[in-house]
C-alpha positions as CSV (number, residue, x, y, z in Angstrom):
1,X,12.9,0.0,-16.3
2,X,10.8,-2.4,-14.6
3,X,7.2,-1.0,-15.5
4,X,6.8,2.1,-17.0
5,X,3.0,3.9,-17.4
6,X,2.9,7.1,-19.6
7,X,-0.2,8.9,-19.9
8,X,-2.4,5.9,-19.6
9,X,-6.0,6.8,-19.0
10,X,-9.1,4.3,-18.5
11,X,-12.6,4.3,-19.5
12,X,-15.9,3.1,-18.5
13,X,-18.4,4.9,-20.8
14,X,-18.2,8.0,-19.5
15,X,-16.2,7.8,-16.1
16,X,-12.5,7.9,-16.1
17,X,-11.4,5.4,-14.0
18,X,-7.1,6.2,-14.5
19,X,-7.0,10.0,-15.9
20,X,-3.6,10.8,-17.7
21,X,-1.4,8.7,-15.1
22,X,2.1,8.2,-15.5
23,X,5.3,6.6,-13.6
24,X,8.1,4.4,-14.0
25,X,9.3,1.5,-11.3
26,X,12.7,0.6,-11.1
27,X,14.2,-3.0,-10.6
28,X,14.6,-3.7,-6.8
29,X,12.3,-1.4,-5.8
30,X,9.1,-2.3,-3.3
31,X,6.4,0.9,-3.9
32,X,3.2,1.1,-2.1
33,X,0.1,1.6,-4.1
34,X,-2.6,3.3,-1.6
35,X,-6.3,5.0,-2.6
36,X,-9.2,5.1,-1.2
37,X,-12.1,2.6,-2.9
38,X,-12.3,3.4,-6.2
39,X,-9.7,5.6,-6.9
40,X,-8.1,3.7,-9.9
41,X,-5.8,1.0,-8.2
42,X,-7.1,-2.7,-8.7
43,X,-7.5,-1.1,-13.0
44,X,-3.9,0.3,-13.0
45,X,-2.7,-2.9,-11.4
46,X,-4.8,-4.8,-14.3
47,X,-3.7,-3.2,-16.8
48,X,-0.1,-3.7,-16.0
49,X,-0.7,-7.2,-16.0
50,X,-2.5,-7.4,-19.3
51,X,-5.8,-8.2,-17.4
52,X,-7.5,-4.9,-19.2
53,X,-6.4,-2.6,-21.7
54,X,-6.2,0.7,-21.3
55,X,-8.0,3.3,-23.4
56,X,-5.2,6.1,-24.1
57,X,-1.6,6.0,-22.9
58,X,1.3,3.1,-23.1
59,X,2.1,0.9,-20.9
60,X,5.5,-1.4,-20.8
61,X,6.8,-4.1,-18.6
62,X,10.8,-5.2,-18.5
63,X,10.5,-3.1,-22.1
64,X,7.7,-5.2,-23.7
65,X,4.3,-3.6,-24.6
66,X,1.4,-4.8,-22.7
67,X,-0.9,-4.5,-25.4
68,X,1.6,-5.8,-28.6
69,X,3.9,-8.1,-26.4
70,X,1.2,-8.8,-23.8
71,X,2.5,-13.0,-24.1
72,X,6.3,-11.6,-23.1
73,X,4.8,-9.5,-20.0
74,X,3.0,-12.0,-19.0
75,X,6.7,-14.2,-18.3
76,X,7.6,-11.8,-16.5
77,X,5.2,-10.9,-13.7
78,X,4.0,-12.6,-11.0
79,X,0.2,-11.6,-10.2
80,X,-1.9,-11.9,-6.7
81,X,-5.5,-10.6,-7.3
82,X,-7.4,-8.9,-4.2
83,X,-9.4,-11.8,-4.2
84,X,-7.2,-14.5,-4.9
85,X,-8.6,-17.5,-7.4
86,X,-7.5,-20.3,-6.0
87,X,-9.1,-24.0,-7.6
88,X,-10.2,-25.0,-3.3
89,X,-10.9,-28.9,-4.8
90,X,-6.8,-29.3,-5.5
91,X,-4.6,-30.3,-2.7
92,X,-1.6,-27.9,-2.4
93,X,1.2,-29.7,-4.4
94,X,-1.4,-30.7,-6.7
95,X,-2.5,-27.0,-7.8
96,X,1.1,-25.5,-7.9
97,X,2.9,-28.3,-10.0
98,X,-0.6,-27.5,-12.1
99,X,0.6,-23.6,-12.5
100,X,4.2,-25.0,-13.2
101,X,3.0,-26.6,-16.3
102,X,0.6,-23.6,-17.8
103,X,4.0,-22.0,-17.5
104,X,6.2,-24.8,-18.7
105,X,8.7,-24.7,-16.0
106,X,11.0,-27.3,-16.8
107,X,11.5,-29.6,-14.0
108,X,8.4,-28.2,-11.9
109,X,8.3,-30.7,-9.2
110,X,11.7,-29.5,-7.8
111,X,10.1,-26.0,-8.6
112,X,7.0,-26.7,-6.5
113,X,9.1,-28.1,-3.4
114,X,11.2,-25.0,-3.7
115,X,8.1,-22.3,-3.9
116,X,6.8,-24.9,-0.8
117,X,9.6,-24.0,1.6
118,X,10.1,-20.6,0.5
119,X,6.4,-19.3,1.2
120,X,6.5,-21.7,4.0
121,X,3.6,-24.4,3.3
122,X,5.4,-27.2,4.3
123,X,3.1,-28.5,6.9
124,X,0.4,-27.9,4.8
125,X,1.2,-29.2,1.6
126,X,-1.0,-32.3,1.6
127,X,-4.2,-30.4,2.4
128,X,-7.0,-29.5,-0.2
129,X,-7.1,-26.0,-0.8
130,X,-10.5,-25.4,0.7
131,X,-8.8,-26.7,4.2
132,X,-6.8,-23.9,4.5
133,X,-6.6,-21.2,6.4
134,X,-6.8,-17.7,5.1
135,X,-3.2,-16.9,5.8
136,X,-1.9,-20.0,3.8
137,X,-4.2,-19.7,1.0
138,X,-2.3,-16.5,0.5
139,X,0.7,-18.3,0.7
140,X,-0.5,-20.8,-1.7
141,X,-1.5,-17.5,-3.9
142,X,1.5,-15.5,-3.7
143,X,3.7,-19.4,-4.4
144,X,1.7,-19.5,-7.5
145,X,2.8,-16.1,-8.8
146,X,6.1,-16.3,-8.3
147,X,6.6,-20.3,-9.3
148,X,7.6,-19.0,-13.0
149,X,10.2,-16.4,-11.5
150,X,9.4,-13.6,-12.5
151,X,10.8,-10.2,-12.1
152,X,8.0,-8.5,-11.4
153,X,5.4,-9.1,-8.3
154,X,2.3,-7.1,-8.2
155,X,0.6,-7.6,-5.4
156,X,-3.6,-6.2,-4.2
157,X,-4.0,-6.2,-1.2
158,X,-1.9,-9.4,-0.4
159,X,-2.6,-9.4,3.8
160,X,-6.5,-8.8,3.6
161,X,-8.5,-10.8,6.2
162,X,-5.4,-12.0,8.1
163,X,-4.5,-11.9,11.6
164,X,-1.4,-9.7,13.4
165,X,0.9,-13.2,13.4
166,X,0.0,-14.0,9.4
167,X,0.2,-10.6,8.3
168,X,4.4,-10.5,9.8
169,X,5.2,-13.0,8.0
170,X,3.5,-12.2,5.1
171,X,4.9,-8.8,5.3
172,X,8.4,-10.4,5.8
173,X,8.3,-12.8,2.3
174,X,7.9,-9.5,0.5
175,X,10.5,-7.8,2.1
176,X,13.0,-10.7,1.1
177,X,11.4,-10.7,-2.3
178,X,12.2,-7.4,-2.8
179,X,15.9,-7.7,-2.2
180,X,15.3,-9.9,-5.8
181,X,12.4,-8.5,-7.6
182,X,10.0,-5.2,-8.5
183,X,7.4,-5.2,-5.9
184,X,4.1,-3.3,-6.3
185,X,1.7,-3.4,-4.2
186,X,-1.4,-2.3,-3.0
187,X,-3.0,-2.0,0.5
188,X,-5.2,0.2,3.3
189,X,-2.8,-0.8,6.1
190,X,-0.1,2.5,6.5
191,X,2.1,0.7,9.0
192,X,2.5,-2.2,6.1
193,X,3.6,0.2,4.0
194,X,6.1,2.0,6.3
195,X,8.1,-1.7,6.7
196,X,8.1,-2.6,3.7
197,X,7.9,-0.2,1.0
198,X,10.9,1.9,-0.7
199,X,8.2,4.4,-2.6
200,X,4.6,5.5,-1.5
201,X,2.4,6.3,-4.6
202,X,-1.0,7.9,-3.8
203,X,-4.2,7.7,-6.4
204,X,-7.4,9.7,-5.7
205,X,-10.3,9.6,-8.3
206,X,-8.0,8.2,-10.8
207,X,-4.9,10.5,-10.6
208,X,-1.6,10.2,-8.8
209,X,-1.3,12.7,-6.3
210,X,1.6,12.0,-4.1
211,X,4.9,10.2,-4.9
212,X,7.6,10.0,-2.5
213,X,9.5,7.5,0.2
214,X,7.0,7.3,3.4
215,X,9.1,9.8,5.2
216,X,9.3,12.3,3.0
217,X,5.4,12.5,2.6
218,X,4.8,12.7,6.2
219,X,7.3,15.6,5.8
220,X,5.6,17.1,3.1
221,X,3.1,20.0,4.6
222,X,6.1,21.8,6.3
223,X,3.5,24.6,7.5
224,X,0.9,21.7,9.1
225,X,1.8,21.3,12.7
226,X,0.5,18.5,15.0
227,X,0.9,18.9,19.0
228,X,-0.1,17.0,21.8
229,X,-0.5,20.0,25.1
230,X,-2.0,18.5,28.0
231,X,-3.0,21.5,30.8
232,X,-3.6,21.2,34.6
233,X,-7.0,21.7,34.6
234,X,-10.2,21.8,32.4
235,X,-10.2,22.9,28.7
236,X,-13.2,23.3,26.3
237,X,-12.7,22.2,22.8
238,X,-14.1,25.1,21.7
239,X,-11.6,27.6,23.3
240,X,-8.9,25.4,21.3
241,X,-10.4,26.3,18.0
242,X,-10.9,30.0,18.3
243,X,-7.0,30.1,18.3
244,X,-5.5,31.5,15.5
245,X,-4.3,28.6,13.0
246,X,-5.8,26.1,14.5
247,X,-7.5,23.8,12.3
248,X,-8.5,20.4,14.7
249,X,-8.0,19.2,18.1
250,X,-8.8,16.3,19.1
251,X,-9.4,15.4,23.3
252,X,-6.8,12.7,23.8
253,X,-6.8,10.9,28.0
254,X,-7.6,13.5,30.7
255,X,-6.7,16.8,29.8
256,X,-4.5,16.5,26.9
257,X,-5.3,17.4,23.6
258,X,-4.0,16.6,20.3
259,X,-3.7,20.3,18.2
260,X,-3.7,19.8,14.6
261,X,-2.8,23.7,13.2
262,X,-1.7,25.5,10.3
263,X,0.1,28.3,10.8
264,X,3.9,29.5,9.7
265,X,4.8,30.4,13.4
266,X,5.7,27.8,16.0
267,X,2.3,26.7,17.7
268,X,3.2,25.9,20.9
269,X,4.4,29.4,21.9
270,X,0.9,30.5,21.2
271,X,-0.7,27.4,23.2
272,X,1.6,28.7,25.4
273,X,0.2,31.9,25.9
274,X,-3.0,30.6,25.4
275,X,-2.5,29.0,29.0
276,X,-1.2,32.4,30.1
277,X,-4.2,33.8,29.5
278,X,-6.6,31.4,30.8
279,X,-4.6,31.4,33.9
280,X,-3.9,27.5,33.2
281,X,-0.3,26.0,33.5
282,X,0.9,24.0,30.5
283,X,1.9,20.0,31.5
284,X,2.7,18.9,28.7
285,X,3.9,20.3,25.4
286,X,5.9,18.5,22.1
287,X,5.5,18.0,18.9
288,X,3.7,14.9,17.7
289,X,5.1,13.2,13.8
290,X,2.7,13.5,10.9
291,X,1.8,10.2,10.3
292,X,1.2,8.7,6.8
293,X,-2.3,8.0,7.4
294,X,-2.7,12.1,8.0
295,X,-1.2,12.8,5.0
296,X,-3.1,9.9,2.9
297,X,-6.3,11.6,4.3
298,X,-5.5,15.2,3.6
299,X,-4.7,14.2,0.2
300,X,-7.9,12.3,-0.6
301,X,-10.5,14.0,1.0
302,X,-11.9,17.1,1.6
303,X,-10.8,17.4,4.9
C-alpha cells in the first residue's frame, strides 16, 4: 500500500478540519483530490507528508508511520506545495543540485541534469529563479520533488496560474509519472482530472464523500437526468419548471434549453408532450452526459 489513512481526524480548537477520514492509494495509481476551499485537502495532503500531525487516526506511507517513522516517509515522497517555495535568488542548476544534497543523492550533478531534461528546463537552466516564468517555476518545483525518487508524488494544485499550452504539458509529466509512481493530487480544474486521474476522491467540510473512477461518478445519480430540447418557437422558463420532475433549466442559444430533472421515468417523453400541449413542435431532443463538475457540485453544496 502506497498511503493508507484510517480514521484520521484534525483539529483546530474546536473546528474539525479532517473528520474520521479514511482510504488507501495503491502503487501506480494517479487519484484526484477535489473540494471546495476549505474542505480538508491542503491538511490531509500535509499530514501525509509529515508537514502536520493529525489529532486522532493513523496515517502510513510505503508502510512507515508518519508520526514514528516520519524521517523514512519523508524518503519516500515527493512534495509540491500550492504555493510552491522556491529560493527565487538561486539559478536553476544551482537550487536543484542544493535539494540533491539535503537528500544526499549520490552523484547529484548527473541527478540534476537528468530531473533538467525530464521536467523539460533545459533552456532555462542558467536563469535565476526569480526569472522564470510561472510555468517553469513549477517545473523547477515539481524537479525538486522528484530529484530523490521517490515513490510517492503529492501534488496541490500543481497547474495554478498557468496558461492552456503550460498546463498540457504539465498535465502530460504527470501522466508519464504515473506509469512509475503513486500520484495524488489536488485541483479545481475537472477536465484535469478526467486526463489524468485513475480515481476521483471528493472532500466536503472535512469528510470524503465520493470515491470512484471519473466515469463512474458522473454515472452515479442514475435517477438525475440532464437534456438539452430546443422547440420551434418561444418558451418561458417558467413553464419548464412547473413540469413534473423538473428540477433546473437553463436557457442555452435561441430556443434551446438545457433540462436538468429528477424523475424515474424517461424525461423526454414528457417534454415531449409538453410540446404537444403547448402546440409547439420539438427540434431538438437528446440526452446530454453528467459531467464531473455537476456531480462535484451536487455533492458539495446545497444545491
Amino acid at each position: 500500500m502506497s498511503i493508507s489513512v484510517q480514521k484520521v481526524t484534525k483539529l483546530y480548537g474546536e473546528q474539525r478540519a479532517l473528520n474520521d477520514v479514511s482510504f488507501d492509494i495503491q502503487p501506480g495509481e494517479i487519484v484526484g483530490f477535489l473540494g471546495p476551499n476549505g474542505a480538508g485537502k491542503s491538511t490531509m495532503m500535509k499530514i501525509i507528508t509529515c508537514y502536520l500531525p493529525q489529532s486522532m487516526g493513523k496515517v502510513s506511507v510505503c508502510g512507515f508511520d508518519v508520526g514514528e517513522k516520519s524521517m523514512r516517509v519523508r524518503e519516500k515522497v515527493g512534495y509540491l506545495p500550492e504555493h510552491n517555495p522556491l529560493y527565487l535568488e538561486m539559478y536553476v542548476k544551482e537550487y536543484l543540485a542544493f535539494i540533491a544534497g539535503l537528500h544526499g543523492i549520490s552523484k547529484p550533478k548527473r541527478k540534476v541534469e537528468e530531473m533538467i531534461a525530464l521536467v523539460g528546463l533545459t533552456v532555462e537552466q542558467r536563469k535565476p529563479i526569480r526569472a522564470l516564468s510561472k510555468g517553469y517555476r513549477q517545473r523547477v518545483g515539481l524537479a525538486q520533488a522528484m530529484i530523490h525518487d521517490p515513490d510517492v508524488l503529492i501534488l496541490d494544485e500543481p497547474t495554478t496560474g498557468l496558461d492552456p499550452n503550460q498546463i498540457e504539458e504539465i498535465r502530460s509529466l504527470i501522466k508519464n509519472l504515473g506509469e512509475q509512481k503513486t500520484v495524488m493530487m489536488s485541483t479545481h480544474i475537472m477536465q484535469e482530472v478526467e486526463a489524468i486521474c485513475d480515481r476521483v476522491m471528493i472532500i466536503n467540510k472535512g469528510s470524503i464523500v465520493a470515491d470512484d473512477s471519473a466515469a463512474n461518478l458522473r454515472q452515479m445519480r442514475k435517477q438525475s437526468q440532464t437534456v438539452e430540447v430546443e422547440f420551434d418557437g418561444k418558451i418561458a422558463a417558467s413553464e419548464l419548471r412547473k413540469i413534473k420532475g423538473v428540477r433546473q433549466v437553463e436557457p442555452l442559444e435561441g430556443q434551446r434549453w438545457l433540462v436538468r430533472a429528477d424523475t424515474e421515468g424517461d424525461i423526454r417523453a414528457t417534454l415531449f408532450q409538453f410540446a404537444v400541449n403547448s402546440n409547439r413542435s420539438v427540434l431538438t431532443l437528446k440526452v446530454a452526459e453528467q459531467r464531473l463538475e455537476d456531480v462535484f457540485r451536487e455533492l458539495t453544496t446545497n444545491e
